[in-house]
C-alpha positions in Angstrom: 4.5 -2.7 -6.2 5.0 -4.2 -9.5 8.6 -3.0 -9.7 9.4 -4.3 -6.8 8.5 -8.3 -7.5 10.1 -7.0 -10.8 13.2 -6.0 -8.9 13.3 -8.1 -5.7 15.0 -10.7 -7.1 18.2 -8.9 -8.6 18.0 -7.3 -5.1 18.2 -10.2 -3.6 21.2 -11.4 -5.3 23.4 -8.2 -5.0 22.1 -7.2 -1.1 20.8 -10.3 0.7 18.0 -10.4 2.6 18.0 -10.0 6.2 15.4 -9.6 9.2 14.5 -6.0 9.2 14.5 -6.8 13.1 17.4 -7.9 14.2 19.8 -8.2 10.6 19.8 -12.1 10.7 19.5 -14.0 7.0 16.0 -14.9 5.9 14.9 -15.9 2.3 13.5 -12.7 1.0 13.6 -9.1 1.5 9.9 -9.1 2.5 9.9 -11.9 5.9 11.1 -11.6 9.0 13.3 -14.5 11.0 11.5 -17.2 12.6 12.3 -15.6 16.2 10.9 -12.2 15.3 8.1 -13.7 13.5 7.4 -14.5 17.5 8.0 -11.4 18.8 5.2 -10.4 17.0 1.6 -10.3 19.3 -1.7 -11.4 17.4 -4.8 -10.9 18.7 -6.7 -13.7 19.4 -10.2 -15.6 20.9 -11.6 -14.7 22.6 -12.4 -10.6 21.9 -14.7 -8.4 21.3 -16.3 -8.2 18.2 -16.2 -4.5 17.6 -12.8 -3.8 18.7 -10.9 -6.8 19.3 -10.4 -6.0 23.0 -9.8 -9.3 24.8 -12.0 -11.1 27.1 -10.9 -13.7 30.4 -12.4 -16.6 29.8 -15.0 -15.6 32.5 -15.7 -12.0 30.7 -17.5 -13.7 27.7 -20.6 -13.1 26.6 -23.2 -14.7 24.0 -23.1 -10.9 22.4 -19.1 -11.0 22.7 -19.3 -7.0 23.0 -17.3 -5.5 25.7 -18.2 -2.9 28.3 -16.7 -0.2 26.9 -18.3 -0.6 23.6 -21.6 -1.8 25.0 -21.7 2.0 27.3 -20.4 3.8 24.1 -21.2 2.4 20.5 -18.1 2.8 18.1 -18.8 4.5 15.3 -16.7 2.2 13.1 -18.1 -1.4 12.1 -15.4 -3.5 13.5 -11.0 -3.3 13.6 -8.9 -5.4 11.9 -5.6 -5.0 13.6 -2.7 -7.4 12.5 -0.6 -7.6 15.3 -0.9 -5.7 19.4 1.4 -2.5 19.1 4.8 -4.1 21.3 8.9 -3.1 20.3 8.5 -5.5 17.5 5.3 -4.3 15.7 7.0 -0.8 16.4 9.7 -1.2 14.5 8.0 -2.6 11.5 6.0 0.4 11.4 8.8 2.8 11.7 10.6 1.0 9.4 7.6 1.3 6.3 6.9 5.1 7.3 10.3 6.2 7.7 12.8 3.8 6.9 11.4 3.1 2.8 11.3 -0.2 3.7 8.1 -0.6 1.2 9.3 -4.2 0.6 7.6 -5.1 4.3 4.0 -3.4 2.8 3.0 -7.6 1.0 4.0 -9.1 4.3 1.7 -6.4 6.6 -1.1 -6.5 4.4 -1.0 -10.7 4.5 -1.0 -10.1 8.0 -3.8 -7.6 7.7 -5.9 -9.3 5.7 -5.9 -12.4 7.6 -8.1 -10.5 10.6 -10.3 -8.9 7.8 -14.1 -10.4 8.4 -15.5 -11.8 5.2 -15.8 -9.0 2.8 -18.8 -7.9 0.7 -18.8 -7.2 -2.9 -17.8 -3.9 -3.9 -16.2 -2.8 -0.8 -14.0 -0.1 -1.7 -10.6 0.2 0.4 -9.6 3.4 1.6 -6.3 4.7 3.2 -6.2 7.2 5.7 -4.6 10.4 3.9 -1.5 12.5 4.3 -1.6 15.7 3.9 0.3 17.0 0.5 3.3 18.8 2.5 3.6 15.8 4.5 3.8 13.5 1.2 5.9 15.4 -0.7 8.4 15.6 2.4 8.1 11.5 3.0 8.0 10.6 -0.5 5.1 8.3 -0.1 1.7 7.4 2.0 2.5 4.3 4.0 -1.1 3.8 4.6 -1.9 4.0 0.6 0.5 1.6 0.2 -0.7 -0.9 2.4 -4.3 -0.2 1.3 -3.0 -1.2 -2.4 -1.6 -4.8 -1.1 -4.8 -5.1 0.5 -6.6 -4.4 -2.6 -4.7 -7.1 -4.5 -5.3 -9.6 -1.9 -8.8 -9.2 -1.5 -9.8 -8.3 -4.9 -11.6 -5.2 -3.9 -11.4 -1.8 -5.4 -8.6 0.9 -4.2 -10.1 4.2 -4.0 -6.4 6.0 -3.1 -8.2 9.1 -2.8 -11.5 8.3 -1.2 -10.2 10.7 1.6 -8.2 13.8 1.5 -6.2 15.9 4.3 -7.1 19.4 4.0 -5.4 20.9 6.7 -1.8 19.5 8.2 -2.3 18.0 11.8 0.7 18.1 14.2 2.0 15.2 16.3 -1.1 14.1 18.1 0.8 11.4 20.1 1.8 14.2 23.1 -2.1 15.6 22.9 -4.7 15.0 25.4 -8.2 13.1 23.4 -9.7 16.9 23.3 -6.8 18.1 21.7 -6.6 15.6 19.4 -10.0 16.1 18.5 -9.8 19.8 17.7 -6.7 19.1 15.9 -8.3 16.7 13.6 -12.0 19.4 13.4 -12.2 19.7 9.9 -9.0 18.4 8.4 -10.3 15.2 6.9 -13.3 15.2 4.2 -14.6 13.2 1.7 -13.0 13.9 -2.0 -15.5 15.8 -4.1 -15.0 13.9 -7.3 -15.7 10.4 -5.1 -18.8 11.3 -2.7 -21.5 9.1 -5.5 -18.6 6.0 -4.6 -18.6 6.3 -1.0 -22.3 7.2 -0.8 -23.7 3.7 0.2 -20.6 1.7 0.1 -18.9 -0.9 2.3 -15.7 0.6 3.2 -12.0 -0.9 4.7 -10.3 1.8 6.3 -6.7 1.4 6.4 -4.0 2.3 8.2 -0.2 1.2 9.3 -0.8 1.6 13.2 -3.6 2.7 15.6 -3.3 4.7 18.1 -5.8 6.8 20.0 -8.2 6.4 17.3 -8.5 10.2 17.0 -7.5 10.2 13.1 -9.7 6.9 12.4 -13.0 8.5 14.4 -12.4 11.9 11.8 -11.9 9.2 9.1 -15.4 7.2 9.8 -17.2 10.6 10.5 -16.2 12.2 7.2 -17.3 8.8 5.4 -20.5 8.3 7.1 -21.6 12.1 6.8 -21.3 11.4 3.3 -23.4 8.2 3.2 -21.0 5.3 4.0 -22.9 2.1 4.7 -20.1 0.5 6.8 -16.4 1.0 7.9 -13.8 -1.2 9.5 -10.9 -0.1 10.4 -7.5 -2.5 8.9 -4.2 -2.0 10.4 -1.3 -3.4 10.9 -0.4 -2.9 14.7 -2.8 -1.5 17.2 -2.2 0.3 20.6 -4.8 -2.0 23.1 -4.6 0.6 26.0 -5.4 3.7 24.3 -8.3 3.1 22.6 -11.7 4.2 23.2 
């Protein structure tokens, strides 16, 4: 990232800037127009405090937990999602993971780290992994590059490879939750070399979207079978519906 506020500027000048959205002019290759800044959905007040699901005003409690993670306890310690997943949020997304747009990964992680809860110190942050024949194919892990913004905004430690992805996964979008789960059985672990880091530590889990939750729940299991005190999961865009 520091080639790119290296380079942004000559960028600037020889390919003006323009809303990834919908191509009109903005002021740096990083923002968004002032319309699509309102596409965008934030979650707001009230919600629960696990996983952000909104209340009605009628719905809230002194515990602000909802039903669905009152009857079943998340394992993760709270989710920090940006924006609600909507055709905006979408094509941000798409546009960091497939379109190299890595010059939207500052403004995510801003938006990211403004739903972060007050952090401890020494929280590490963590991205969720790619596996190496998916990396080498997309160049890059969107996810470790958000997770590195993050770091530089928070101050925290980036432990890149906190995770790793034994086993390639296919799409798990068109897959039931049991699928999902058997897809994910055993293809995410802890890194050997970092198991003393994790063991005990706060940790920011982060990702560029949330979805079923499938990857995330093989994530937090991985972290907290090796001794993980705490996870939230960061994201930029979140799928309300889907989860849990």
């Amino acid at each position: 990232m520091l080639v790119m506020s290296i380079l942004s500027p000559i960028i600037d000048k020889v390919l003006p800037p323009r809303c990834p959205l919908c191509g009109e002019g903005i002021s740096a290759q990083t923002g968004l127009c002032s319309a699509c800044w309102n596409k965008l959905v934030i979650p707001g007040e009230p919600c629960c405090k696990f996983c952000q699901r909104p209340f009605d005003e009628d719905e809230v409690k002194d515990d602000s937990i909802c039903a669905v993670c009152t009857a079943k306890p998340p394992q993760h310690n709270g989710i920090a999602a940006a924006t609600l997943y909507n055709e905006a949020s979408k094509q941000l997304v798409l546009a960091l993971k497939h379109g190299n747009r890595i010059a939207l990964a500052p403004m995510m992680a801003h938006q990211i780290a403004a739903k972060l809860p007050v952090l401890k110190p020494g929280t590490l942050i963590v991205p969720v992994p790619l596996h190496r024949s998916r990396l080498w194919s997309r160049g890059y892990n969107q996810a470790a590059i958000l997770a590195e913004e993050l770091a530089r905004l928070t101050g925290m430690m980036l432990v890149v490879d906190g995770l790793v992805r034994r086993k390639s996964t296919p799409f798990l979008g068109n897959l039931d939750r049991r699928a999902r789960s058997s897809a994910l059985s055993g293809a995410i672990t802890v890194n050997p070399n970092r198991r003393e880091m994790i063991k005990g530590a706060n940790i920011v889990l982060v990702d560029d979207v949330l979805t079923s939750g499938a990857t995330s729940d093989a994530c937090i299991s991985a972290l907290k079978r090796r001794g993980a005190k705490s996870v939230v999961i960061a994201c930029f865009a979140r799928v309300l519906d889907e989860i849990f």
